[in-house]
C-alpha positions in Angstrom: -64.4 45.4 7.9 -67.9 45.4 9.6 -69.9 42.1 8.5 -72.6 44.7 7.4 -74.9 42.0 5.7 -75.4 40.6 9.3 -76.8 43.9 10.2 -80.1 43.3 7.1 -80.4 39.7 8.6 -80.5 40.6 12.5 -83.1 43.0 11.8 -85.2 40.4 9.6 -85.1 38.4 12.5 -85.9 40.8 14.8 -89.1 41.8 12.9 -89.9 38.4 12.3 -89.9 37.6 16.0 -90.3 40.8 18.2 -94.2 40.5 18.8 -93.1 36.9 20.3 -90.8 38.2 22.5 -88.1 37.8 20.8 -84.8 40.4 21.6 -81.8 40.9 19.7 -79.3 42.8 21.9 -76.6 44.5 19.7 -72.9 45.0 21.7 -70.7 46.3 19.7 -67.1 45.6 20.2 -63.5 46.3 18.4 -62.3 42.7 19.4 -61.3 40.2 18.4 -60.4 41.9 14.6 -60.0 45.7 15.6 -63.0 46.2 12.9 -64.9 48.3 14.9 -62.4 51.4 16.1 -65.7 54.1 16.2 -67.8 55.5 18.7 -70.5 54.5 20.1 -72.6 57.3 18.0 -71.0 56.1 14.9 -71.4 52.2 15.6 -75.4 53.3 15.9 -75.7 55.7 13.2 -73.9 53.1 10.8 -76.4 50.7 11.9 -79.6 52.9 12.1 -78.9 54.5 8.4 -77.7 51.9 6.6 -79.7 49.3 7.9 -82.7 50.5 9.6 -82.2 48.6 12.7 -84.4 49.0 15.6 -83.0 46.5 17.7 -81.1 47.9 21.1 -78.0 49.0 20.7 -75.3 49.4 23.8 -72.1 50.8 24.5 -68.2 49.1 22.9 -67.5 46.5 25.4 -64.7 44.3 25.5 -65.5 40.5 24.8 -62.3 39.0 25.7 -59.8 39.0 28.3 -59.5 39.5 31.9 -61.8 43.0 31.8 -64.2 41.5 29.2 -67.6 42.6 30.2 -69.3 40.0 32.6 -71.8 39.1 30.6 -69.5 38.0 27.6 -67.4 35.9 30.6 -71.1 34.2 31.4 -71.7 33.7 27.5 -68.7 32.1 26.5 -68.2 30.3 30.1 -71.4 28.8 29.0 -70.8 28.2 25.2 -67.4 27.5 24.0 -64.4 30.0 25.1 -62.9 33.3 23.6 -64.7 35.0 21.0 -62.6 34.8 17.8 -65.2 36.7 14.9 -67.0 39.5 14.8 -70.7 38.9 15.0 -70.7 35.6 17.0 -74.1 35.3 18.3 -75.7 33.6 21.5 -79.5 32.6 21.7 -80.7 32.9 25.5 -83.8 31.3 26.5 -86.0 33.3 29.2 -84.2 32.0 32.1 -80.6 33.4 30.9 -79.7 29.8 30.0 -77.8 29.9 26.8 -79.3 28.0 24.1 -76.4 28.2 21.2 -73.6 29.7 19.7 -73.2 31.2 16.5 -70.2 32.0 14.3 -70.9 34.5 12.2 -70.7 32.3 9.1 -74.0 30.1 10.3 -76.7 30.6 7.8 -79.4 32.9 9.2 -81.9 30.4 8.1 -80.2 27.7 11.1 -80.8 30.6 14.0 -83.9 31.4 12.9 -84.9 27.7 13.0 -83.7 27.5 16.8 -85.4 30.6 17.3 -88.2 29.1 16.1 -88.0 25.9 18.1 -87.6 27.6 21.0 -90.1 30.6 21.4 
């Protein structure tokens, strides 16, 4: 099952931080649990009507394996290997360096304390 609650938090954050520059960049994915079998229209309408999100949303990629999505290869080649929960989070600083790693049991109120720090 989606981790729907993260959905309300992200876009706290989001509004929190947005006029500083802050981004949250959503990527949906059905890996590692399978929780996330939809389309790409669903994912986003789930998001947009039950949460109001505004953050960007993209396309299902695949965060693991040899086709993961490049970016997810650079995330966790930075932070920590294989993704293993849905809604593991990476803070990026401005320069693409990745900052931390979030599973998605981290309280919101750490991330948005290194958000914080960092912006």
């Amino acid at each position: 099952a989606i981790s729907s609650h993260q959905y309300a938090e992200l876009e706290a954050l989001y509004e929190k931080y947005h006029a500083q520059g802050f981004a949250i960049l959503d990527f949906p994915s059905n890996q590692p649990t399978k929780s996330c079998p939809g389309t790409d229209e669903m994912i986003h309408k789930f998001a947009k009507d039950n949460y109001n999100t505004d953050f960007p949303r993209f396309k299902k990629v695949k965060v693991n394996g040899d086709d993961a999505e490049p970016l997810y290869k650079y995330l966790k080649e930075m932070k920590e290997g294989d993704i293993t929960a849905d809604f593991t989070k990476f803070l990026v600083n401005k320069r693409g360096y990745v900052v931390a790693r979030f599973e998605p049991t981290t309280p919101i109120a750490e991330i948005d304390a290194q958000i914080a720090a960092m912006l």
